[in-house]
MDTraj code that builds the backbone (N, CA, C; nanometers):
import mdtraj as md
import numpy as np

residues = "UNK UNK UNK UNK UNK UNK UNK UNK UNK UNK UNK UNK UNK UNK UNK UNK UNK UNK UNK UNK UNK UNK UNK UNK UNK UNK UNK UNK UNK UNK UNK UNK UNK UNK UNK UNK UNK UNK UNK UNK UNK UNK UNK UNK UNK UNK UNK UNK UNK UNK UNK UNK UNK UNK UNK UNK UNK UNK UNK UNK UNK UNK UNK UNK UNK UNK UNK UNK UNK UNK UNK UNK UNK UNK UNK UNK UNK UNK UNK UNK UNK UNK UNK UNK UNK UNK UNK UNK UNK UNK UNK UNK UNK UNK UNK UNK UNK UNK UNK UNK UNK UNK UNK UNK UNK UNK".split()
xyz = np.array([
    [3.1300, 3.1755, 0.0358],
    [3.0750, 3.1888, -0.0974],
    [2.9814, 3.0718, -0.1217],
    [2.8848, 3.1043, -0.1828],
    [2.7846, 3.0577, -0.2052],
    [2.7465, 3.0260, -0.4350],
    [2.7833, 2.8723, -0.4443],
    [2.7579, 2.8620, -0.5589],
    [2.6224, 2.8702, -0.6481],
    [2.5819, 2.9968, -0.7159],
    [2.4467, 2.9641, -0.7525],
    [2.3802, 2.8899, -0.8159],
    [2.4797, 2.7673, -0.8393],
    [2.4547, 2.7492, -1.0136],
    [2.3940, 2.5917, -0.9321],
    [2.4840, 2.5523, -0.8189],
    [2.4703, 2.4130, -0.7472],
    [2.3911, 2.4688, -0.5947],
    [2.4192, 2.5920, -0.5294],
    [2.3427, 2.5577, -0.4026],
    [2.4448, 2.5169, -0.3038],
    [2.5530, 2.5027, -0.3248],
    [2.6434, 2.4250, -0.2450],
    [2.7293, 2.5487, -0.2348],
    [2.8459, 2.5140, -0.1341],
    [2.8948, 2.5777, -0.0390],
    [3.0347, 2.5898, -0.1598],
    [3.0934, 2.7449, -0.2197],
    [3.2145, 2.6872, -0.3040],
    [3.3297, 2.7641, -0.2716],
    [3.3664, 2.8027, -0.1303],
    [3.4849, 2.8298, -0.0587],
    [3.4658, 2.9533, 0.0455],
    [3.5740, 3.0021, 0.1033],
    [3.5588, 3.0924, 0.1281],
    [3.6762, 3.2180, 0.0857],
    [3.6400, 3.3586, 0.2104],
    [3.7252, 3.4496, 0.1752],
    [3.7547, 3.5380, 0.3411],
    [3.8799, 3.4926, 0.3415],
    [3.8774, 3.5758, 0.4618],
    [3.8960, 3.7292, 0.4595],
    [3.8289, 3.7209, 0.5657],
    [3.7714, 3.9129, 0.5952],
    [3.7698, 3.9846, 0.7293],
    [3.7302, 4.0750, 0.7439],
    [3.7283, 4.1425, 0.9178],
    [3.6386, 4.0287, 1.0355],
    [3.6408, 4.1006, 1.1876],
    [3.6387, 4.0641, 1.2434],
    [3.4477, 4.0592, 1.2176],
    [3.3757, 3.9255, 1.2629],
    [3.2168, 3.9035, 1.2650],
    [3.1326, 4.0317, 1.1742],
    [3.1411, 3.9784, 1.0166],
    [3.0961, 4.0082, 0.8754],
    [2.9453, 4.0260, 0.8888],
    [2.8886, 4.1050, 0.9186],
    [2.7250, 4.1760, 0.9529],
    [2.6671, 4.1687, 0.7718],
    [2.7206, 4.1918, 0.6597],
    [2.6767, 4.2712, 0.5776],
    [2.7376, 4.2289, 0.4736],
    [2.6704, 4.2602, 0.3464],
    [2.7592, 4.2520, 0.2433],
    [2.7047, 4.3317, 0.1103],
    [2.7422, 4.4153, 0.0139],
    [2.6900, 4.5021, -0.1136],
    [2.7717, 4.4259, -0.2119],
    [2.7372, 4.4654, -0.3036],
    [2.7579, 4.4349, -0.4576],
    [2.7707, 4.5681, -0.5413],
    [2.8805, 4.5959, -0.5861],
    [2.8377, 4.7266, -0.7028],
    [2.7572, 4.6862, -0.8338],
    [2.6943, 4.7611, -0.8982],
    [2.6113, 4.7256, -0.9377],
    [2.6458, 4.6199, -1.0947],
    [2.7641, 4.6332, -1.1203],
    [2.8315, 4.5361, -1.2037],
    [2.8782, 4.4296, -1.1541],
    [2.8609, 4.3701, -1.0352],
    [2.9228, 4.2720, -0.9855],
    [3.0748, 4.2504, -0.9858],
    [3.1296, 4.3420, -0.9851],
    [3.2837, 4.3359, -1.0255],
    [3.3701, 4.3488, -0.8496],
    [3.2889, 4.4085, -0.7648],
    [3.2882, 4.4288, -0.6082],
    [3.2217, 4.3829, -0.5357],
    [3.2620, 4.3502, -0.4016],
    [3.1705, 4.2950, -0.2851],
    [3.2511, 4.3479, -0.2082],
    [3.1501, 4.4295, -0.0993],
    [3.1890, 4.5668, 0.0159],
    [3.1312, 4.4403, 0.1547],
    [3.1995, 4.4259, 0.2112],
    [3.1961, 4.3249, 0.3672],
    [3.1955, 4.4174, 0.4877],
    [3.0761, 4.4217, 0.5344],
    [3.0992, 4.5504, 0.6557],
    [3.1272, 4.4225, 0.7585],
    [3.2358, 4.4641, 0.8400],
    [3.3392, 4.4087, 0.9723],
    [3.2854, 4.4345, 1.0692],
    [3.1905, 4.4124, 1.1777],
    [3.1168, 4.5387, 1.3003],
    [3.2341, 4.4888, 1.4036],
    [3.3174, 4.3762, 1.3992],
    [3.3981, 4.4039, 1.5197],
    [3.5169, 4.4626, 1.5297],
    [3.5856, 4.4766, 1.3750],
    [3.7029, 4.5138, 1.3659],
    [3.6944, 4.6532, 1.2724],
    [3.5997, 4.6362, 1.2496],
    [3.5377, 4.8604, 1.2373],
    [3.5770, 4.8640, 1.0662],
    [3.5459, 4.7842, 1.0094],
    [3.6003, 4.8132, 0.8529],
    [3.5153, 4.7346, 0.7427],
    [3.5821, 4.7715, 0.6274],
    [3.5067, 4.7234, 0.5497],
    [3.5829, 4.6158, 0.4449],
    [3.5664, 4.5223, 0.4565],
    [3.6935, 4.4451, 0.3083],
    [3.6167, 4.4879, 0.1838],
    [3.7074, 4.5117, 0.0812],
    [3.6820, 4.5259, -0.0474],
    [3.7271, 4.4335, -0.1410],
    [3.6503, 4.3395, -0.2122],
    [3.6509, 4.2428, -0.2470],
    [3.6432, 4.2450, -0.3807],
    [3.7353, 4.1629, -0.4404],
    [3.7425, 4.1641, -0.6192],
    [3.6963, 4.0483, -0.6650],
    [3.5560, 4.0498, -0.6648],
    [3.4790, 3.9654, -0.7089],
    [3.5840, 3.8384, -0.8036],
    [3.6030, 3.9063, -0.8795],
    [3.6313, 3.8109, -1.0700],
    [3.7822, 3.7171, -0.9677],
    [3.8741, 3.7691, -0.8544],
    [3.9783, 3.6990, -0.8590],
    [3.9587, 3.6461, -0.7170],
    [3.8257, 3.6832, -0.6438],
    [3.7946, 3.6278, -0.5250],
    [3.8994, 3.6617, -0.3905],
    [3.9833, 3.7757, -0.4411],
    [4.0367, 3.8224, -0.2813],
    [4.0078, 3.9887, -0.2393],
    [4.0595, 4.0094, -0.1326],
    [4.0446, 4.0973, -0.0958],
    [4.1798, 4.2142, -0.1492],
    [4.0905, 4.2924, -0.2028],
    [4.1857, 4.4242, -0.2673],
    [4.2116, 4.5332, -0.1689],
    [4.1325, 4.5554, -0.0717],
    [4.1464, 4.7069, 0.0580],
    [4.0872, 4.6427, 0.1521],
    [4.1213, 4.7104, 0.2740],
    [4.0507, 4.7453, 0.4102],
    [4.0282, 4.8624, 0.4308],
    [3.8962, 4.9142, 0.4554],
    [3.8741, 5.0545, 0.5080],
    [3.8487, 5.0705, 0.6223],
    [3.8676, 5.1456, 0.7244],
    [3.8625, 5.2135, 0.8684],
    [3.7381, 5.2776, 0.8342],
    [3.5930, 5.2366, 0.8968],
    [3.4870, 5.2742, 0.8848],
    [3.4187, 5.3291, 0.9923],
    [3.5432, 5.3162, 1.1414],
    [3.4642, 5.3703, 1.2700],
    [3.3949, 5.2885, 1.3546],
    [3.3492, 5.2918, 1.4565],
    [3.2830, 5.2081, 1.5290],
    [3.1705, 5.1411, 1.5188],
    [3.1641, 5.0436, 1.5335],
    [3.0434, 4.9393, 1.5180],
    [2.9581, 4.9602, 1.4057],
    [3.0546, 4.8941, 1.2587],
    [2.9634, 4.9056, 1.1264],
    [2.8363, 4.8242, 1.1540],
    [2.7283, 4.8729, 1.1004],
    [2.6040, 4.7885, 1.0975],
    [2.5736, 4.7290, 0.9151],
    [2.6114, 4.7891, 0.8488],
    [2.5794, 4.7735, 0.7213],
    [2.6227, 4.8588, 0.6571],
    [2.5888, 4.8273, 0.4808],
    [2.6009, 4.8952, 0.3642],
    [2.5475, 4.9013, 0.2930],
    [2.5763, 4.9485, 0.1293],
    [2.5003, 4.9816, 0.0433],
    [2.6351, 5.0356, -0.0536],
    [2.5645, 5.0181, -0.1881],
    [2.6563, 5.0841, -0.3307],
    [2.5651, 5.1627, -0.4234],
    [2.5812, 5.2740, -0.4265],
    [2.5015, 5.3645, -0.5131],
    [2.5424, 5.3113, -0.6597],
    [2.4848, 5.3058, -0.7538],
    [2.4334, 5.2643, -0.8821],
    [2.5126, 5.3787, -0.9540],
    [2.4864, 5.4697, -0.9428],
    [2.4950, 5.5962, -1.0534],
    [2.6345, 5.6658, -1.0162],
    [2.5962, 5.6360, -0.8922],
    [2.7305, 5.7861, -0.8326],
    [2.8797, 5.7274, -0.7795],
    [2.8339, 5.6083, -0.7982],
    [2.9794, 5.5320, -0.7585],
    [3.0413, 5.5079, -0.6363],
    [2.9668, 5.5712, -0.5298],
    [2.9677, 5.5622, -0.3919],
    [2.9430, 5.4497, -0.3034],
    [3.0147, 5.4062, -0.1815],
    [2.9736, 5.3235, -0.1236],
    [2.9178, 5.4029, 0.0257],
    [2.8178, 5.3074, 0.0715],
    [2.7742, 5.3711, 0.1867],
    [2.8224, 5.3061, 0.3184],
    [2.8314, 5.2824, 0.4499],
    [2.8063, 5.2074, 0.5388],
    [2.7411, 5.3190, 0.6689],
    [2.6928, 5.2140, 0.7596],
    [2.6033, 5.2735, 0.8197],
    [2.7273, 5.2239, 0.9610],
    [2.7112, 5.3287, 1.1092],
    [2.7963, 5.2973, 1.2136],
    [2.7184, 5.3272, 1.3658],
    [2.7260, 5.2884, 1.4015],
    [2.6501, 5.2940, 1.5610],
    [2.6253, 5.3989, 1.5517],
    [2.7202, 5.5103, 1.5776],
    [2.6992, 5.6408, 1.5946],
    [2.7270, 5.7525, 1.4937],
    [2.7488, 5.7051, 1.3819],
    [2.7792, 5.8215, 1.2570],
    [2.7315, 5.7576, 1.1801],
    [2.6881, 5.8244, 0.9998],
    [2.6818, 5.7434, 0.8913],
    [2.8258, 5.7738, 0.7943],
    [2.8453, 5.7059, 0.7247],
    [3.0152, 5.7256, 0.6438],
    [2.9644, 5.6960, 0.4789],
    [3.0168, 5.8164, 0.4253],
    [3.0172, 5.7839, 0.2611],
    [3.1459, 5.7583, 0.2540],
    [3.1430, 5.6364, 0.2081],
    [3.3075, 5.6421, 0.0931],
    [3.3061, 5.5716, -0.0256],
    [3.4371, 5.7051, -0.0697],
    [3.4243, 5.6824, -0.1870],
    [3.5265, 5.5576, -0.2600],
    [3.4747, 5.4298, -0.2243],
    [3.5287, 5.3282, -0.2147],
    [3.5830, 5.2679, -0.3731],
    [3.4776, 5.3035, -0.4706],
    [3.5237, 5.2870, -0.5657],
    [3.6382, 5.3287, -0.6786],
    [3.6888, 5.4371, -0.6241],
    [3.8185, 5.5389, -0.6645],
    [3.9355, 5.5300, -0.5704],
    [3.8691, 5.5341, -0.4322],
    [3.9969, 5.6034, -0.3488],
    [3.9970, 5.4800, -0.2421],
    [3.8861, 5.3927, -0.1852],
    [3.8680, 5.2982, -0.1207],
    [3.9322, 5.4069, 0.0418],
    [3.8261, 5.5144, 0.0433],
    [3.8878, 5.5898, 0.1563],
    [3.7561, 5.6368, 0.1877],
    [3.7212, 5.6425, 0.3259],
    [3.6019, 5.7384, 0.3879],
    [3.6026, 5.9236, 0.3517],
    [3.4739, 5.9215, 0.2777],
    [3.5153, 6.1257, 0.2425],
    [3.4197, 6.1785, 0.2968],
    [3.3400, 6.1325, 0.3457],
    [3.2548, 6.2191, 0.4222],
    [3.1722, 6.1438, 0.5825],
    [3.1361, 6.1791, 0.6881],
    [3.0643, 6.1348, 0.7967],
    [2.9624, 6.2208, 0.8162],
    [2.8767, 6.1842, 0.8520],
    [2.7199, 6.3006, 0.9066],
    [2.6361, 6.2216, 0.9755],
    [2.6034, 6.2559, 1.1155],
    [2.5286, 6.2761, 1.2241],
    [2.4015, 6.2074, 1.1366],
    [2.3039, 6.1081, 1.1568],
    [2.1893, 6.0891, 1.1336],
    [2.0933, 6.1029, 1.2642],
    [2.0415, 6.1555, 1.2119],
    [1.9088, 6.1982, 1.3439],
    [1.7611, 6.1232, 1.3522],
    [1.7614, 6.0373, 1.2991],
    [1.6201, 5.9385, 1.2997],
    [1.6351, 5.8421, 1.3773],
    [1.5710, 5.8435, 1.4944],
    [1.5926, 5.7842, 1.6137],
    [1.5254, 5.6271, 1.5733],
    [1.5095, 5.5893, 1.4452],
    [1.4529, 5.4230, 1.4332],
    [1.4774, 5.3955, 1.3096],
    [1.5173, 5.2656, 1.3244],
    [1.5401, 5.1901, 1.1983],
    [1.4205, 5.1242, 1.0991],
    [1.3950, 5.1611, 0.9785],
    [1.2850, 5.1342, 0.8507],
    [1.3879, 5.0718, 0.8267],
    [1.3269, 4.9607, 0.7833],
    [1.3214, 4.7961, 0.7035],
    [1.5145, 4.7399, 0.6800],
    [1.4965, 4.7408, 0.8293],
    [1.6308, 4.6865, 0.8686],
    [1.6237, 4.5819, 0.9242],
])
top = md.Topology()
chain = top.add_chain()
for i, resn in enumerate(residues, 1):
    res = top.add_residue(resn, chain, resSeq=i)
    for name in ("N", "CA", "C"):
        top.add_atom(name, md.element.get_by_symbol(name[0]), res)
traj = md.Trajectory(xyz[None], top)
């Protein structure tokens, strides 16, 4: 963690295995930690600074994302993409095949 107010370093939080990533819901009330070695995601309670879930996200998370409107969290995986619906159920509900053989503004 990173203090904004000083710039200085103001603890930490332990989490999965080598932390690639990190989202914010859009209230700041969450922080989604994609894990790429230990395949998950920590779910993080901002306001009390620990970790509330672990999700099973599949092989080699690369990243994430938090939809604004729909309440969804995203992460992205070597070989699948994963919606979950992290903010209700903190559980993966859907996977789908992405077919765009290159990465835009990654």
């Amino acid at each position: 963690m990173i203090s904004t107010a000083t710039n200085t370093r103001g603890g930490t939080i332990p989490v999965g295995a080598f932390p690639v990533g990190v989202a914010f819901t859009p209230n700041g009330a969450f922080a989604y930690v994609v894990n790429q070695n230990s395949n998950d995601v920590s779910v993080i309670t901002t306001a009390t600074r620990t970790v509330a879930a672990t999700v099973a996200v599949g092989t080699t998370p690369w990243g994430g994302g938090c939809h604004a409107e729909r309440r969804v969290g995203y992460v992205t995986t070597r070989h699948k993409r994963r919606i979950g619906d992290q903010h209700r159920t903190n559980a993966v509900v859907a996977t789908f095949r992405w077919e765009q053989s290159s990465w835009v503004g990654y």
